[in-house]
C-alpha positions, -999 to 999 in steps of 0.1 A, spaced: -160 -9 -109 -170 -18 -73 -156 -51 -54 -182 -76 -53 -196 -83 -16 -220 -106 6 -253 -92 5 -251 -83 42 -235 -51 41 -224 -26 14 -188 -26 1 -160 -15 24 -130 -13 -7 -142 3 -34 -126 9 -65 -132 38 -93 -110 36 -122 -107 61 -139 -80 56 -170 -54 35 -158 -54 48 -125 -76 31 -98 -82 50 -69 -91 22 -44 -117 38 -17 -123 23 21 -161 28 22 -168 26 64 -166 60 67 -198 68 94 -169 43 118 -138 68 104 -133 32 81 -122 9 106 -111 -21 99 -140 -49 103 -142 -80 89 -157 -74 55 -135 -49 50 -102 -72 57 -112 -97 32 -119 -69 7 -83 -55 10 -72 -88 3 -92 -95 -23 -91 -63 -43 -51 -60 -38 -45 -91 -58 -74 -85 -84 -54 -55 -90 -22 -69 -94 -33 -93 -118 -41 -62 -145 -15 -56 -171 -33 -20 -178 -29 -8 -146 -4 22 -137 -15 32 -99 -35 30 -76 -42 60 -51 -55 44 -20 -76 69 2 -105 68 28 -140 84 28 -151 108 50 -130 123 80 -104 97 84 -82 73 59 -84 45 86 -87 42 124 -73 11 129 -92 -23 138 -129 -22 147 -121 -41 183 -159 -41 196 -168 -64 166 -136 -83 163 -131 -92 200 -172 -107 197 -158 -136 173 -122 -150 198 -125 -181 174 -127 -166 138 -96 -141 150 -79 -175 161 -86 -189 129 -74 -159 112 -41 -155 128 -28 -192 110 -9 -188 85 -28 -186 49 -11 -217 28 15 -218 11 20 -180 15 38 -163 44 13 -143 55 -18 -145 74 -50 -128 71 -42 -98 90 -10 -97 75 -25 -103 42 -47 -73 41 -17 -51 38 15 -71 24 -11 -75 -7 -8 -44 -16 30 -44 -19 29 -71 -43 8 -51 -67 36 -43 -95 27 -5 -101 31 22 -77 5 23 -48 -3 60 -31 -20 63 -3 -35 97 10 -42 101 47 -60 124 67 -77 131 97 -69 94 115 -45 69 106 -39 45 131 -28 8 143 -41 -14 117 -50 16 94 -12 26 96 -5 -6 89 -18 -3 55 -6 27 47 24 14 55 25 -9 30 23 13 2 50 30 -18 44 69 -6 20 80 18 10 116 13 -8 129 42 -24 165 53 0 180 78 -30 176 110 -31 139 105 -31 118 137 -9 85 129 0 61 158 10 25 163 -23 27 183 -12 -13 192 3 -1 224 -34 10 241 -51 -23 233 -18 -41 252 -7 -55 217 23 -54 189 13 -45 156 8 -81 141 -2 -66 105 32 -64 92 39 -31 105 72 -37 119 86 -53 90 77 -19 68 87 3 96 126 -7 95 129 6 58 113 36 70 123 50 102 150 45 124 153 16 153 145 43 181 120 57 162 101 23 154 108 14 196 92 48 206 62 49 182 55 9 190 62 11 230 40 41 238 11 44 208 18 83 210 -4 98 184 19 119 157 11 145 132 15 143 94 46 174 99 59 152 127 60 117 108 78 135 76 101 146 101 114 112 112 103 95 77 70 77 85 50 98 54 73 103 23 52 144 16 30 165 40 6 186 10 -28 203 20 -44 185 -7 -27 149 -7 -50 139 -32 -44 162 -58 -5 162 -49 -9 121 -57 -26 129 -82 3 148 -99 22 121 -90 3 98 -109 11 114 -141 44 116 -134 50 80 -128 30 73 -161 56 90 -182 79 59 -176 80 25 -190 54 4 -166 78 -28 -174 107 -6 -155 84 9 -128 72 -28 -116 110 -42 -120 119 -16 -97 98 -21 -69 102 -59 -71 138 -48 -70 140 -21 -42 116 -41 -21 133 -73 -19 167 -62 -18 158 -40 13 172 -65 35 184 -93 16 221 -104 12 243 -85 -11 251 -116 -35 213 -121 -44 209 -85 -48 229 -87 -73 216 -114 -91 182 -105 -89 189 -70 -107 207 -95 -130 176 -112 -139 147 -82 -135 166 -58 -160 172 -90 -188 134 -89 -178 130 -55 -190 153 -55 -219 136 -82 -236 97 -63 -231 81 -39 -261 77 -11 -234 121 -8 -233 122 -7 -268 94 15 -271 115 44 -246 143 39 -268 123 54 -296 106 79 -281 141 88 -265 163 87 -299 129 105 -320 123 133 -288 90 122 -284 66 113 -256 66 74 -251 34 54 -258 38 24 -236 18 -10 -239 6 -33 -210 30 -44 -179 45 -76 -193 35 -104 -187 70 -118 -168 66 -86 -144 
């Protein structure tokens, strides 16, 4: 399927499924797919379209063309000061805003989200790869905070996902300068989770890895790992408490029991409905 879009200009997300898998495509490839505003709204809306299918089992997020993302199409924002304004406040009664939206979205989608980088990833683009559970990224790709040359912070939830990823120094050295790092270089300090040639078919194989276990699990577990991050110790606790009872009571648990116990490949159902 293809996001539905305002007349004025083709898609910028796009999204082929193909099985359970949807590999979720940024279309603005002649502009390396920066970020304009058709495409921010897109993210936005496609993340939670996704999140609300019980089939789903991945998504492998990826770019056309020579780049994954170069960041914010400036030019075209910085001609509409008010709509930016208006896009900064805070969308009700979430905690995010716009901006913010068009990546932490994609967190919230209960199955594992891949994205694949190449050629340029930067500022906002970062931002959203950030915001997935693995980036897999061709060794000669250019990631930066690019924030830095435009005299800004990242403001797309960037630093919250950069402090489960790299360390303090690390986030202060790639924020305060903008300094433009390879794919080798970011698995070196933890910014990409694998450096591959082909990312795509490397998340690919990761993909039907991920699909060998029970999707009830799989989305407890990132509910789980992602909000315990940097929570206190005491609801940590509870809330593994109350995700595995969760899991226990779903068809999918009792479903890898069997295929355990009879040494056979699981055949899961659909995500419940309480993950």
């Amino acid at each position: 399927m293809t996001n539905a879009a305002p007349s004025a200009h083709l898609p910028r997300v796009a999204v082929e499924r193909r099985g359970a898998v949807a590999h979720v495509v940024l279309s603005n490839g002649a502009r390396h797919n920066a970020i304009d505003w058709p495409m921010l709204s897109e993210l936005v809306s496609t993340a939670r379209a996704l999140a609300s299918d019980r089939t789903l089992r991945a998504v492998i997020l990826r770019g056309e063309g020579a780049s994954f993302c170069s960041g914010l199409d400036f030019p075209r924002f910085t001609k509409q000061p008010g709509r930016i304004v208006q896009a900064f406040a805070k969308l009700s009664p979430g905690k995010t805003n716009l901006f913010q939206e068009a990546c932490w979205a994609w967190r919230r989608v209960p199955v594992p989200v891949i994205a694949v980088l190449h050629g340029r990833c930067y500022g906002g683009g970062l931002q959203v790869a950030l915001a997935a559970d693995f980036r897999l990224s061709t060794p000669d790709c250019e990631l930066s905070v690019l924030e830095a040359k435009w005299g800004l912070v990242p403001d797309m939830s960037g630093t919250v996902a950069l402090r489960e990823l790299v360390g303090i120094d690390q986030a202060k050295l790639l924020t305060y300068t903008g300094r433009v790092v390879s794919g080798q270089e970011a698995l070196a300090i933890g910014l990409v989770t694998q450096v591959h040639n082909d990312p795509l078919a490397a998340a690919e194989r990761l993909v039907e890895e991920l699909a060998a276990r029970s999707p009830d699990a799989v989305a407890a577990a990132k509910d789980l790992l992602q909000q315990n991050w940097a929570d206190s110790e005491a609801n940590g606790l509870a809330r593994e408490r109350r995700l595995q009872m969760l899991v226990l009571a779903g068809r999918n648990f009792r479903e890898a029991l069997r295929a355990n116990f009879g040494e056979r490949p699981p055949s899961f159902g659909k995500r419940s409905p309480l993950l």
